[in-house]
TIMIMI-536929 format. One record per residue (C-alpha): residue number from 1; residue in three letters; x, y, z. Coordinates in nm, 4 decimals. Last residue first. Layout:
TIMIMI-536929
NUM ALA X Y Z
...
***
This chain:
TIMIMI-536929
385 UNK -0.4904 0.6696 0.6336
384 UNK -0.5020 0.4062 0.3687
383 UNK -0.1013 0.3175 0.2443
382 UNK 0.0067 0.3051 -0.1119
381 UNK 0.3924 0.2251 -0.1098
380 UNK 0.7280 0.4563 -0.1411
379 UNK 0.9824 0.4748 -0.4166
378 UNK 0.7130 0.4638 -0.7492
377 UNK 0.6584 0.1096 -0.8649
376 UNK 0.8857 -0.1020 -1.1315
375 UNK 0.9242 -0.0173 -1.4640
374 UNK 1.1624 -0.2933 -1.5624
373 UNK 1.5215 -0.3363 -1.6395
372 UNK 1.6915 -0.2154 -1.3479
371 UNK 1.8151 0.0917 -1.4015
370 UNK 1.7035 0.1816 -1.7717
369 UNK 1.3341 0.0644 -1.6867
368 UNK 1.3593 0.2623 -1.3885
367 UNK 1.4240 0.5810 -1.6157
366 UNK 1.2289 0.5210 -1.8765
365 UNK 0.9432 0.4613 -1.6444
364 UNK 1.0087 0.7349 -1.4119
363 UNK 1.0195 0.9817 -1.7382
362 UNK 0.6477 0.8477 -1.8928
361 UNK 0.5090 0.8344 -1.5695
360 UNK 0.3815 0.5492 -1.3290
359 UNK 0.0711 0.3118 -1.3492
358 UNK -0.0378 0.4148 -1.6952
357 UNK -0.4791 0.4876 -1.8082
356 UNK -0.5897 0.6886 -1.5513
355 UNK -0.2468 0.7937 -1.4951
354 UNK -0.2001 1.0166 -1.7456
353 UNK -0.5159 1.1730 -1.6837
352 UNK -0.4157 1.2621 -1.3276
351 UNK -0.0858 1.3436 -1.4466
350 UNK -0.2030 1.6521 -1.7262
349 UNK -0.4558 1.8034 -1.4986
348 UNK -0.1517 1.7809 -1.2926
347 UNK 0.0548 1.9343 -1.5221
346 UNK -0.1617 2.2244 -1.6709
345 UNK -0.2376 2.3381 -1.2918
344 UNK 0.1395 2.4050 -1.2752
343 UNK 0.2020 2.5867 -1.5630
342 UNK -0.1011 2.7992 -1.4810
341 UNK 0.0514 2.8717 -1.1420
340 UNK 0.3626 2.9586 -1.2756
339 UNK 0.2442 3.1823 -1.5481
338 UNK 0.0828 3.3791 -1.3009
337 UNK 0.3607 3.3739 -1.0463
336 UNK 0.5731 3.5187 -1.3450
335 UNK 0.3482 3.7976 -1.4248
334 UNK 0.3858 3.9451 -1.0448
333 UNK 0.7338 3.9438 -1.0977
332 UNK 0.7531 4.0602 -1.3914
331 UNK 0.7602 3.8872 -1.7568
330 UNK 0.9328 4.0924 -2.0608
329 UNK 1.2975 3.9809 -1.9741
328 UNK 1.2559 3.6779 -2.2253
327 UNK 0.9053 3.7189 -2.3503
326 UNK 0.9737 3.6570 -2.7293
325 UNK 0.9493 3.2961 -2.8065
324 UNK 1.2730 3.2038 -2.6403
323 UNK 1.2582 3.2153 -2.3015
322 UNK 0.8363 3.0621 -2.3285
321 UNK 0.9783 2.7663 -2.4824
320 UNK 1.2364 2.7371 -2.1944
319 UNK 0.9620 2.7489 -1.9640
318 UNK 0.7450 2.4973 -2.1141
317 UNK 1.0499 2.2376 -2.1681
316 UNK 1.1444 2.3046 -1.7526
315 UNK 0.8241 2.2445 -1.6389
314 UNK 0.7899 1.8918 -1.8026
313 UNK 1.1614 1.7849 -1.6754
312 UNK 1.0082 1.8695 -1.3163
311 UNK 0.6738 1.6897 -1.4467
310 UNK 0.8277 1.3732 -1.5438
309 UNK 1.0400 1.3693 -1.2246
308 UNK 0.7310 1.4462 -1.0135
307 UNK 0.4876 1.1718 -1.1912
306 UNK 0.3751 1.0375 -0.8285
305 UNK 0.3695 1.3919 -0.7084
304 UNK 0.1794 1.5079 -0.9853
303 UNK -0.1190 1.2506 -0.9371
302 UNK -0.1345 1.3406 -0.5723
301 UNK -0.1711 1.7210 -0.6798
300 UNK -0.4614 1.6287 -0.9023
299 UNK -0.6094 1.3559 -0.6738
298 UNK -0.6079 1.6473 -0.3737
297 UNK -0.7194 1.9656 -0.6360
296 UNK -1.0523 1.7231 -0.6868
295 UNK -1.1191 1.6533 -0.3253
294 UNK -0.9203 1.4117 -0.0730
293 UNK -0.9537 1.0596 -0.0164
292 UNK -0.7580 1.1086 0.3728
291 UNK -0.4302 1.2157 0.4735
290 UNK -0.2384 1.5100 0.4713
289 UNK -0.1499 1.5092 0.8282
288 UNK 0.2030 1.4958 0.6729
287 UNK 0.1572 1.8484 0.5929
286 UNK 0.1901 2.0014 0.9254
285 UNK 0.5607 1.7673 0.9722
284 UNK 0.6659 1.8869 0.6251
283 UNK 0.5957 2.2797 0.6905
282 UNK 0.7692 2.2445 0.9905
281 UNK 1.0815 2.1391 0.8377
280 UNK 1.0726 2.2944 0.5271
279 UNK 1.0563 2.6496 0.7830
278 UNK 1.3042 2.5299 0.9913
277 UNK 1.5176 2.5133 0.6645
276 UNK 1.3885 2.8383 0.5268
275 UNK 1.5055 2.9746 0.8519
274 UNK 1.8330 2.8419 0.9045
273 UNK 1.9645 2.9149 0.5559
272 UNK 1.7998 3.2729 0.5774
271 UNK 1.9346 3.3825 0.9069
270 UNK 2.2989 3.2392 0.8425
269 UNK 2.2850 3.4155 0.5116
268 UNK 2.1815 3.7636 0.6699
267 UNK 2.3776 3.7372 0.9661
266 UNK 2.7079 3.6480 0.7823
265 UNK 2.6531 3.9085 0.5079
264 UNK 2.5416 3.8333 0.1711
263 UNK 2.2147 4.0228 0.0546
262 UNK 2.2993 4.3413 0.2117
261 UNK 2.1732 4.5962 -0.0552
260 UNK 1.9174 4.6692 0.2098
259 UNK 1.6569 4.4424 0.0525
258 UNK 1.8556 4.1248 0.1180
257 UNK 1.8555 4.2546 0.5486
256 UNK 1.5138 4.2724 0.4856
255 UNK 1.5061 3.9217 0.3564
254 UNK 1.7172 3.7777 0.6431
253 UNK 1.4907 3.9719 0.8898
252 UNK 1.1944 3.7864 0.7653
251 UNK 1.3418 3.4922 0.6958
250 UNK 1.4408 3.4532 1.0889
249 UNK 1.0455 3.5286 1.1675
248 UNK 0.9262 3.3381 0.9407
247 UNK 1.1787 3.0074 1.0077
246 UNK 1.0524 3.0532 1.3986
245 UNK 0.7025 3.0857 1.2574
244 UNK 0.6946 2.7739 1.0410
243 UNK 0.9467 2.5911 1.2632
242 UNK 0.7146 2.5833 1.5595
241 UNK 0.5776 2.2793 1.3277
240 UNK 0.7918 2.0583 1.4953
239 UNK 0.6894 2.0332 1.8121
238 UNK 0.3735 1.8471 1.6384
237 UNK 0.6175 1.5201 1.6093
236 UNK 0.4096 1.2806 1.7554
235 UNK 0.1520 1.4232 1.5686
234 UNK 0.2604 1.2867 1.2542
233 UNK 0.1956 0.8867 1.3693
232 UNK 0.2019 0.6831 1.0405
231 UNK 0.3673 0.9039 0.8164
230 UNK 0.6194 1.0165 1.0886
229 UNK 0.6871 0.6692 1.1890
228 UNK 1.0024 0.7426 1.3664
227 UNK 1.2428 0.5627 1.0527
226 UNK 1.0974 0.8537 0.8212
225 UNK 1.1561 1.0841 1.0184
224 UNK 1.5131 0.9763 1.0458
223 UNK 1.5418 0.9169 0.6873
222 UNK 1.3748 1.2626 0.6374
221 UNK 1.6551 1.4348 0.8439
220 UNK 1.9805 1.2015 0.6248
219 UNK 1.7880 1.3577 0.3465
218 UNK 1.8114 1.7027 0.4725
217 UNK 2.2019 1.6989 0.5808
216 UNK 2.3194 1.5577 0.2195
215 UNK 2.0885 1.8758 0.0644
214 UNK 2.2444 2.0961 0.2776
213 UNK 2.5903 1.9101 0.2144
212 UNK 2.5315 1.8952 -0.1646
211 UNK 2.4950 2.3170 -0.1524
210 UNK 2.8595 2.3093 -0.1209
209 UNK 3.0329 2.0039 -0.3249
208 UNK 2.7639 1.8828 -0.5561
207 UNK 2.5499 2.2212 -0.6526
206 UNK 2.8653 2.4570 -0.6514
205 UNK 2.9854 2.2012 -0.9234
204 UNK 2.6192 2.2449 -1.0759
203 UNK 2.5982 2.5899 -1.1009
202 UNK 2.9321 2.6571 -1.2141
201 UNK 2.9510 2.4299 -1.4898
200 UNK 2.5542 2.5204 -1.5292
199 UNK 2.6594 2.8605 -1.6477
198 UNK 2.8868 2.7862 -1.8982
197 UNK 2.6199 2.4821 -2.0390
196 UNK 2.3808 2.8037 -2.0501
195 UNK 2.6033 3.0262 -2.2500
194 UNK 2.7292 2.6996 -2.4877
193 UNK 2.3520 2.6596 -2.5725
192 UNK 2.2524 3.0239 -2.5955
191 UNK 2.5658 3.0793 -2.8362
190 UNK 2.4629 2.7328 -3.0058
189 UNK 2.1212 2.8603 -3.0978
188 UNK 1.7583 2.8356 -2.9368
187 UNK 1.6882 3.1574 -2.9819
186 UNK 1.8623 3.4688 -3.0060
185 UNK 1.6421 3.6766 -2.7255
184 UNK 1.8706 3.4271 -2.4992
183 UNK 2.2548 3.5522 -2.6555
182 UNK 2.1235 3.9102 -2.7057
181 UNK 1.9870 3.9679 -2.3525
180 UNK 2.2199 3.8167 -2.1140
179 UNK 2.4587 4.0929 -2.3460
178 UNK 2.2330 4.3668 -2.1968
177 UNK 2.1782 4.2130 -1.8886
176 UNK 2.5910 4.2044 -1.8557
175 UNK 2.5813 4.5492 -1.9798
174 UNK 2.3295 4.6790 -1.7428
173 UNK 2.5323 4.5027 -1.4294
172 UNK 2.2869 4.3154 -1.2024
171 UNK 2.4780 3.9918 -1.3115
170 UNK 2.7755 4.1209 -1.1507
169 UNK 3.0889 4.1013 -1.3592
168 UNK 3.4094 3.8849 -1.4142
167 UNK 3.3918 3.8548 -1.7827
166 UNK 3.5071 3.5466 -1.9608
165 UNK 3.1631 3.3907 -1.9779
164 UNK 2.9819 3.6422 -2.1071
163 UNK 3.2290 3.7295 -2.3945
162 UNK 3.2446 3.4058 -2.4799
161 UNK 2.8515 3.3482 -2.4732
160 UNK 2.8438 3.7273 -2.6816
159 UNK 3.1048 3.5501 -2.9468
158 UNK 3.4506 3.6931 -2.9338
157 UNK 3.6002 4.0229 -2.9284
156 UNK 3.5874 4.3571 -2.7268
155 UNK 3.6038 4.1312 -2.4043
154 UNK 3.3918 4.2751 -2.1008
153 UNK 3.5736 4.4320 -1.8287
152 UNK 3.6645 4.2648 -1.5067
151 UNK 3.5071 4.2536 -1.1156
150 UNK 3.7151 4.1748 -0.8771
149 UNK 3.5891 3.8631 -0.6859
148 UNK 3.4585 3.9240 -0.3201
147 UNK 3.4775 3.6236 -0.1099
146 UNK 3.2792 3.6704 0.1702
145 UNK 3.0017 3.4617 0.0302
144 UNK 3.1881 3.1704 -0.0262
143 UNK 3.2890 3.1834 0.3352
142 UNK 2.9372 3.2064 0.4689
141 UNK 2.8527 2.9173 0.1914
140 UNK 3.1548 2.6860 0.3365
139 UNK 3.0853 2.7769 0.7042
138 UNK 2.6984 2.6697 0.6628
137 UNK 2.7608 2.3681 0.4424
136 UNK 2.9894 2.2680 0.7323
135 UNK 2.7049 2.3178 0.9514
134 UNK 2.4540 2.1276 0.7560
133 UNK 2.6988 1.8433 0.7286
132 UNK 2.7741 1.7857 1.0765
131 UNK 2.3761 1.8339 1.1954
130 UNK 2.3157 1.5677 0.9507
129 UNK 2.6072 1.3469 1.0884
128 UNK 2.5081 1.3624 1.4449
127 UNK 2.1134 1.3271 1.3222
126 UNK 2.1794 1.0330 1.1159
125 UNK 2.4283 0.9127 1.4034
124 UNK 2.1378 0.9094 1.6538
123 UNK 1.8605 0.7452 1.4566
122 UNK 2.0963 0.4128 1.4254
121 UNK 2.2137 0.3426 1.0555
120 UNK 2.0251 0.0694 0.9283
119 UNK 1.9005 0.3116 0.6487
118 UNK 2.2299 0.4462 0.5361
117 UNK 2.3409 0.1736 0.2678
116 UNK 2.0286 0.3327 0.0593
115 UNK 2.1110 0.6643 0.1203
114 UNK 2.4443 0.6057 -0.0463
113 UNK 2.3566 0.7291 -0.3794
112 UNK 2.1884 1.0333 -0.2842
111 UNK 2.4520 1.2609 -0.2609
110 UNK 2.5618 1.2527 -0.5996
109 UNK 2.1906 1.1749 -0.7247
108 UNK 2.0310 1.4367 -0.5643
107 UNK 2.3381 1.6624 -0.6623
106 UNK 2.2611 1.5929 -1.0781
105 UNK 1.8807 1.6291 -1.0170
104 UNK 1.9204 2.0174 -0.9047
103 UNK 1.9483 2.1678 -1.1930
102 UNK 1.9819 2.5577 -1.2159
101 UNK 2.1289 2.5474 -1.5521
100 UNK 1.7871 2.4807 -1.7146
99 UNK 1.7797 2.3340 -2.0517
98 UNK 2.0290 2.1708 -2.2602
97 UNK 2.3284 2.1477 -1.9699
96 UNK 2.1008 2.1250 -1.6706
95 UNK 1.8848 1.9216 -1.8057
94 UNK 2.2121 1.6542 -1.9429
93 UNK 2.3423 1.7121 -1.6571
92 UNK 2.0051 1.5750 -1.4091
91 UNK 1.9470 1.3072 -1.6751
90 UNK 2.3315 1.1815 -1.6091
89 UNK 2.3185 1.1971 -1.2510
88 UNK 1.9600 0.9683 -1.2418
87 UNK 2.1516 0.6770 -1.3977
86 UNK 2.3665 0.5955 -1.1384
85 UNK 2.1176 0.7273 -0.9147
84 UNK 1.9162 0.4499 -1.0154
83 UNK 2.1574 0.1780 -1.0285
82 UNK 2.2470 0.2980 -0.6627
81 UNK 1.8846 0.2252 -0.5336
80 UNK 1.8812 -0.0659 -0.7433
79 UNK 2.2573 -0.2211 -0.5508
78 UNK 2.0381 -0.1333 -0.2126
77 UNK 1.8417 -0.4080 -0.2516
76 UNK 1.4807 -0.3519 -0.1331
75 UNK 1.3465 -0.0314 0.1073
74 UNK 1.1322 0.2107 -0.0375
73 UNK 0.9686 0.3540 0.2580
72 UNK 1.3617 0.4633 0.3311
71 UNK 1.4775 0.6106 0.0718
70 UNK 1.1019 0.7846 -0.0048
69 UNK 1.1568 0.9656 0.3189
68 UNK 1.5267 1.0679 0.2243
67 UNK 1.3999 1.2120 -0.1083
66 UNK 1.0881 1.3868 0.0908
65 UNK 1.3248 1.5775 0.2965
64 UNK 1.5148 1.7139 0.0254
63 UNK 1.2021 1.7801 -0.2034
62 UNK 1.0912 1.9890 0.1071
61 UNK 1.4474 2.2029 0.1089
60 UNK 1.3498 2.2662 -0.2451
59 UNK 1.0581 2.3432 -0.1412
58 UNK 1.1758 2.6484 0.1324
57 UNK 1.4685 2.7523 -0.0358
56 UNK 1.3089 3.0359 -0.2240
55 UNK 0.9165 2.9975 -0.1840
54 UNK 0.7700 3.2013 0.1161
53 UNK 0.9701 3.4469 0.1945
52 UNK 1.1700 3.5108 -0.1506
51 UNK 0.9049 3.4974 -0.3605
50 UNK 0.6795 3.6652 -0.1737
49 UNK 0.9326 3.9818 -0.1207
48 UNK 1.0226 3.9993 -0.4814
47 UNK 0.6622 4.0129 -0.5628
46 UNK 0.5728 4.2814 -0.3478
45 UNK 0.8689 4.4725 -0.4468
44 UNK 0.7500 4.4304 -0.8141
43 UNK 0.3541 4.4973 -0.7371
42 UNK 0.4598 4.8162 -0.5054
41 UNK 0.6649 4.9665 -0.7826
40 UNK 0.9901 5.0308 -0.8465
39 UNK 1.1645 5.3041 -0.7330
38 UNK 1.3686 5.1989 -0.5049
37 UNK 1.4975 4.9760 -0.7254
36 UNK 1.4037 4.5768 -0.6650
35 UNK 1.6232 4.3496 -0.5081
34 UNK 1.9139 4.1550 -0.6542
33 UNK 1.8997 3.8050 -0.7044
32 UNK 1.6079 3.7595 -0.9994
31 UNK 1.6817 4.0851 -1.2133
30 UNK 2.0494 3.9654 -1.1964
29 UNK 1.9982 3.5984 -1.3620
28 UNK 1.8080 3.8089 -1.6653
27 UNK 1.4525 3.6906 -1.7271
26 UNK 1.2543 3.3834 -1.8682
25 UNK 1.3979 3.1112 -1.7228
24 UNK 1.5689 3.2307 -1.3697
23 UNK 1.2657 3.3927 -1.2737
22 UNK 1.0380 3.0897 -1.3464
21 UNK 1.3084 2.8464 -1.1117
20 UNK 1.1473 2.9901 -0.8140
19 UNK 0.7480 2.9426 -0.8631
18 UNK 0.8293 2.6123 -1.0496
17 UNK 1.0628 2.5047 -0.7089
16 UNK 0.6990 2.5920 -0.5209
15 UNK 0.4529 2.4854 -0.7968
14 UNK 0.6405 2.0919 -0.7566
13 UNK 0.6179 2.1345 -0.3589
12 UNK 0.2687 2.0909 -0.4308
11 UNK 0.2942 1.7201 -0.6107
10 UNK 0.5814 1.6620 -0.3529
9 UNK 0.3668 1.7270 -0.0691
8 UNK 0.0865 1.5058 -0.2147
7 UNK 0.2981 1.2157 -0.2722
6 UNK 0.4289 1.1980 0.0618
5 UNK 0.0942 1.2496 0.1940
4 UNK -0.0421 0.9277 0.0145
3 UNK 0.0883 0.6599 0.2008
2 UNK 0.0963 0.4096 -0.0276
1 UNK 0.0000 0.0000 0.0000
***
């Protein structure tokens, strides 16, 4: 049988990274880190501040959590578990490489692949070694984000891509937007190709070996939760929702701190990593009371979550056809949470169909198939509340 919270969170947690990852897909990288002018208006400083507050970090930190869980309801041979991720690293590059650089799939599978060998592990050394690698991850980023880099002049030759990528500059910069600009609003070419594979060099070898050990940290935590029966018994672990305000509040003055021009001091990163985590945290534990047959939405976002690789892959097609048919740097803030959510509902409208008639998704099939040869059944089991 299959618990069907698990599923659910990950259907919804699916509009959260969507809601996040828009701004990177159809807009200059700088529009989407720094804060808005102090002139702009109330709709683009709203927007800033809802995307950062209550979806940056926060489901992605969720997806974390519900990677470990699905470790461990899936149990079996561990030998399939590291087939898969085998096989899962080379999907998350090749996404990363030909359509979103900010891939995530490629670290899930680095850090994922021992999971597996980690389940008989006793409670108390997941938690020693989860706190161990979140607060490494915590010095490394806080040191990362000391760093200052000088900033260096645009070549006068070269390809725009080459000229992108050999220039130390800050993505905020009007030229570098400018030049962002040209290579994207070209198309689908090979200087938009080679621009993103630049960027997802960097992206995804900061994605293994420093934000890895957040991501290493949070599935060791929803092993552990996983192990206590969380699914079966979620108020046991009520306490933990106190992380939705706690992670608030600490956000909160992260994100103001962000809005000051201040987006990388010590206070302000430490703030933000430890509140979007407690945040994911609590947010998981008040959502695993998800239970019961549910409404129409309910099926829809169950559906999604059982289809979430499909539908991850799916999100990121639509949005790079939307980069280049026109619209790149033309969608706000407030424009972009639109698009999201229609995105979104598309998808699982599209999964609940699908499955009506297939037992997994198109993607998970392929991909199990490839792994070990058959399409086997999604990571955890079908449980009645």
């Amino acid at each position: 049988m299959r618990y069907p919270a698990p599923d659910r969170i990950r259907g919804l947690a699916l509009l959260g990274i969507l809601v996040v990852n828009i701004g990177f897909m159809v807009g200059p990288i700088g529009l989407v880190l720094d804060p808005p002018a102090a002139q702009s208006d109330l709709a683009e400083r709203t927007g800033w501040w809802l995307v950062r507050l209550g979806f940056e970090s926060k489901f992605m930190a969720l997806f974390a959590l519900l990677f470990g869980a699905s470790v461990m309801l899936a149990g079996g041979d561990p030998k399939r578990h590291e087939a898969r991720m085998l096989r899962l690293f080379p999907i998350g590059v090749l996404h990363g490489l030909l359509l979103f650089f900010g891939d995530i799939l490629h670290a899930y599978a680095v850090w994922g692949f021992p999971l597996a060998r980690l389940r008989g592990v006793p409670g108390k050394w997941l938690l020693f070694c989860g706190s161990i690698a979140f607060c490494w991850y915590l010095a490394v980023t806080t040191a990362v984000h000391s760093f200052e880099v000088a900033e260096s002049p645009f070549p006068n030759t070269g390809s725009p891509w080459w000229r992108l990528a050999m220039a130390s500059a800050d993505p905020g910069d009007p030229a570098f937007i400018a030049l962002e600009t040209e290579v994207v609003q070209a198309g689908p070419s090979v200087d938009s190709t080679l621009y993103r594979m630049v960027v997802f060099t960097y992206v995804g070898i900061k994605g293994v070996f420093q934000t890895g050990w957040r991501v290493f940290a949070l599935f060791l935590l929803g092993l552990w939760l996983t192990r206590r029966r969380l699914w079966d018994t979620p108020n046991r672990f009520r306490l933990l929702c106190w992380g939705i305000p706690i992670g608030l509040l600490l956000e909160t003055a992260a994100i103001y701190g962000m809005s000051l021009g201040k987006p990388y001091g010590m206070a302000t990163t430490v703030a933000h990593e430890l509140g979007s985590v407690l945040l994911a945290l609590g947010l998981f534990v008040g959502l695993a009371h998800w239970r019961g047959e549910g409404g129409w939405l309910t099926r829809h976002v169950q559906a999604a979550g059982r289809m979430a690789l499909t539908v991850y892959l799916l999100q990121s097609c639509v949005m790079f056809a939307l980069a280049h048919s026109g619209y790149w740097g033309a969608i706000d803030r407030a424009a972009a949470l639109g698009v999201a959510v229609v995105t979104w509902v598309g998808c699982i409208f599209f999964c609940e169909r699908w499955l009506r008639r297939f037992p997994t998704g198109p993607v998970e099939h392929l991909w199990r198939s490839w792994a070990d040869g058959t399409c086997g059944q999604h990571a955890t089991a079908t449980k009645d509340p």
